[in-house]
KOLSERO-370156 format. One record per residue (C-alpha): x, y, z; chain. Coordinates in steps of 0.1 Angstrom, whole numbers. Each point is the difference from the previous one (the first is absolute). Layout:
X;Y;Z;A
...
This chain:
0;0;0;A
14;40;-4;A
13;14;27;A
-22;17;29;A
-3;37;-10;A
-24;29;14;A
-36;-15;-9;A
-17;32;4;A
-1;7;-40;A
-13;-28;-7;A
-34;15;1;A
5;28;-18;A
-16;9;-28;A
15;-8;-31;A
-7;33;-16;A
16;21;29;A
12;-16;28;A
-26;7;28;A
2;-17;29;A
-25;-25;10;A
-21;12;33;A
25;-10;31;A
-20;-23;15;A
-1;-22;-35;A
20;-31;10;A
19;-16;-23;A
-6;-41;-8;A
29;-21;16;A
0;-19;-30;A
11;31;-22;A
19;17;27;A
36;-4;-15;A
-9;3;-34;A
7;28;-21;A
-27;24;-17;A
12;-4;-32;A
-3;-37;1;A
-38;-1;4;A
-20;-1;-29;A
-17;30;-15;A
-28;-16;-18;A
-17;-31;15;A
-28;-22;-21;A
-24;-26;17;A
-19;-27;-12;A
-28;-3;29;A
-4;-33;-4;A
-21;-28;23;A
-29;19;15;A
-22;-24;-6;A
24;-31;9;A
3;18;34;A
-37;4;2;A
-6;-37;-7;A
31;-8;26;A
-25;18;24;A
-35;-13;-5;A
-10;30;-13;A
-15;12;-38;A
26;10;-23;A
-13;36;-1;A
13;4;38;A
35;-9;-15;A
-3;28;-24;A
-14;25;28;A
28;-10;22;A
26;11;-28;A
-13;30;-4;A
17;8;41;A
31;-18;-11;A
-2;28;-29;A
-2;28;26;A
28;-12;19;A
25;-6;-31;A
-7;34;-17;A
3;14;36;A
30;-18;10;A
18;4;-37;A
-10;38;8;A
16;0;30;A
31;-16;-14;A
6;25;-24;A
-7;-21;-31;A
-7;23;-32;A
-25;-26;-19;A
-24;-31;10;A
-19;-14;-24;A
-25;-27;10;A
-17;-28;-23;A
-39;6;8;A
-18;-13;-28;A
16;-18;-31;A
-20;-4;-31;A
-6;-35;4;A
-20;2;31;A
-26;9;-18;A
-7;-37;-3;A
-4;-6;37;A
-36;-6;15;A
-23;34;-10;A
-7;1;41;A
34;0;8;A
9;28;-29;A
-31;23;16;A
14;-3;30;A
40;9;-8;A
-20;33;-23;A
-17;8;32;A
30;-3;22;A
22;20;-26;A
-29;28;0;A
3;-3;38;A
32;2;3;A
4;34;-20;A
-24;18;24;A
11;-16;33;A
39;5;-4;A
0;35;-13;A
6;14;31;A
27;-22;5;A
15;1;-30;A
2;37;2;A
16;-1;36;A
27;-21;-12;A
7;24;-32;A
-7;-26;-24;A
-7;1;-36;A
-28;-20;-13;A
3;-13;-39;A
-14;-25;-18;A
18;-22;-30;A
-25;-26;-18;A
-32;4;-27;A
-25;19;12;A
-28;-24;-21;A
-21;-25;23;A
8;24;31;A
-35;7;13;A
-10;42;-2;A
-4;3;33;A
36;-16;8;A
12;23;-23;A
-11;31;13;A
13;-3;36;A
37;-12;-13;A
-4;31;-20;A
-8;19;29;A
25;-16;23;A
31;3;-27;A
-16;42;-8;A
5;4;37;A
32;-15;8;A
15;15;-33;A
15;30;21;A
14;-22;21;A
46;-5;-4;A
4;-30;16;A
1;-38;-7;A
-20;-10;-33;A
-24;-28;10;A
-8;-15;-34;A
-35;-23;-1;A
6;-30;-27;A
-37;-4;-7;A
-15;-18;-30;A
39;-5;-9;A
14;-22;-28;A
40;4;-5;A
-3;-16;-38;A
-32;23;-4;A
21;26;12;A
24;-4;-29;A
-20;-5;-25;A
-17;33;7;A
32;14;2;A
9;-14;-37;A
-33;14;-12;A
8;35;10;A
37;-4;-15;A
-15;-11;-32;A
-27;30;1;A
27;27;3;A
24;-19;-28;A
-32;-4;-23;A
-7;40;4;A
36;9;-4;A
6;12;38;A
20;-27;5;A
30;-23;-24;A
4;-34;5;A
34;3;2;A
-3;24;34;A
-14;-25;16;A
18;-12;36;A
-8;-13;27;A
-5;32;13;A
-28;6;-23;A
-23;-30;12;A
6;8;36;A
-16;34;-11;A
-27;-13;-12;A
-9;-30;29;A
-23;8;29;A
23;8;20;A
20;25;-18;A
20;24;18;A
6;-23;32;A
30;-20;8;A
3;-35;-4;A
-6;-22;29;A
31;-7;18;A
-13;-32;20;A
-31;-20;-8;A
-14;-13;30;A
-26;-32;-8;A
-22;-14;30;A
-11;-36;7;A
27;-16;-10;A
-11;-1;-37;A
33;-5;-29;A
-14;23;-26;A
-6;36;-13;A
-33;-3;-10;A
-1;27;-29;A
15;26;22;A
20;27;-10;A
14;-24;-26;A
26;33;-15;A
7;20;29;A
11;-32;24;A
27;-7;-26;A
31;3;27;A
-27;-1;35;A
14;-21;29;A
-30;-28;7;A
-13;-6;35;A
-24;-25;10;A
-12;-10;32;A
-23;-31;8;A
-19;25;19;A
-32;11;-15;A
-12;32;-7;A
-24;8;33;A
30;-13;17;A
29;26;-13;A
7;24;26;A
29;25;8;A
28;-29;7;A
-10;-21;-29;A
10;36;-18;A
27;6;17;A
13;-37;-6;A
-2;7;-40;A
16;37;6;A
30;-24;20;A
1;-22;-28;A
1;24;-30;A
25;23;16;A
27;-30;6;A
0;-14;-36;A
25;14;-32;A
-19;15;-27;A
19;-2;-32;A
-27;10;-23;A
16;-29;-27;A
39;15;5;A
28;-6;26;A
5;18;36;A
């Protein structure tokens, strides 16, 4: 591990340098690890609500309602932590296919949510933004993520992005459309293409790439996430599902990313 240093930066903000209040303690776990070693951009798959719901006895909907706290805490913790970026996998386009009672219920929890957490989101200085295909999302859902991502738009601090009706190869094919738009009216020539120019044109256009992709209940796959952006992400996954990820299991996948050797394909 790096050597102890002063840990009172390590809440500061990355954008100044403010100190965290002085009663903000810092995780024991993370205690001797430098700022610059934790990620700036974390990505979640929130995965196993309903396997923790059937652990329990309980309908799979309380699963989902129970992630919906282990939300709170992440965003608030990640907050706290000074991460710049956290983007969450709510809704992927393919579970669309799930039971209609089950989708009503994740529509009415995601309307919920954007009411119920504003005043929390706005307390913790977050910005609200939402990458996916509007189509399918009911009006009404619509409106209050509007609302909630209007309001927290004067916000500065950490960018909580909402993966909602999400498709990474959807994403790109989108992104190839608009490419071939702008070639086929002349604003753009084939051979200016880069990769610089699709990551313009994806949903999530002018925000990093995820530095560490964090994948709950113990699953071994991406699941159409982020398929571009997690090109050179760290992967950590815990047998632990979703309702069950708290601020250790994030502080555990903090711990892990910040001890391994990116290359990004060269030589240290």
């Amino acid at each position: 591990m790096p050597k102890e240093r002063n840990t009172d930066d390590l809440f500061g903000k990355v954008s100044d340098g403010e100190l965290p209040p002085a009663d903000s303690p810092l995780p024991t776990l993370l205690s001797d690890i430098p700022r610059e070693r934790f990620p700036r951009h974390i990505a979640v798959i929130m995965d196993g609500n309903g396997r923790w719901a059937q652990r329990q006895g309980l309908p799979r909907i309380d699963g989902h309602r129970r992630g919906v706290e282990s939300v709170r805490r992440t965003s608030e913790e990640c907050t706290r932590l000074g991460m710049e970026q956290l983007t969450l996998y709510c809704l992927s386009s393919e579970n669309w296919k799930r039971p209609q009672q089950e989708i009503d219920f994740l529509m009415h929890l995601l309307e919920q949510y954007m009411i119920e957490e504003r005043t929390t989101i706005m307390e913790n200085n977050l910005r609200v933004r939402m990458i996916g295909r509007r189509e399918d999302i009911p009006d009404q859902v619509l409106k209050e993520l509007d609302k909630t991502v209007e309001l927290s738009s004067t916000n500065d601090g950490m960018w909580l992005n909402l993966a909602i009706n999400y498709g990474g190869r959807r994403e790109l094919v989108d992104a190839i459309q608009k490419i071939a738009a702008d070639v086929a009216s002349g604003q753009q020539s084939v051979e200016a293409i880069s990769e610089q120019t699709v990551s313009e044109n994806l949903y999530t256009a002018g925000l990093d790439d995820p530095d560490l992709l964090v994948r709950t209940a113990g699953e071994m796959r991406i699941s159409n996430f982020l398929l571009w952006q997690i090109s050179y992400a760290e992967i950590w996954v815990t047998e632990a599902c979703w309702p069950e990820f708290d601020e250790a299991a994030l502080h555990q996948a903090i711990a892990s990313f910040a001890g391994r050797n990116r290359k990004f394909g060269g030589l240290n």
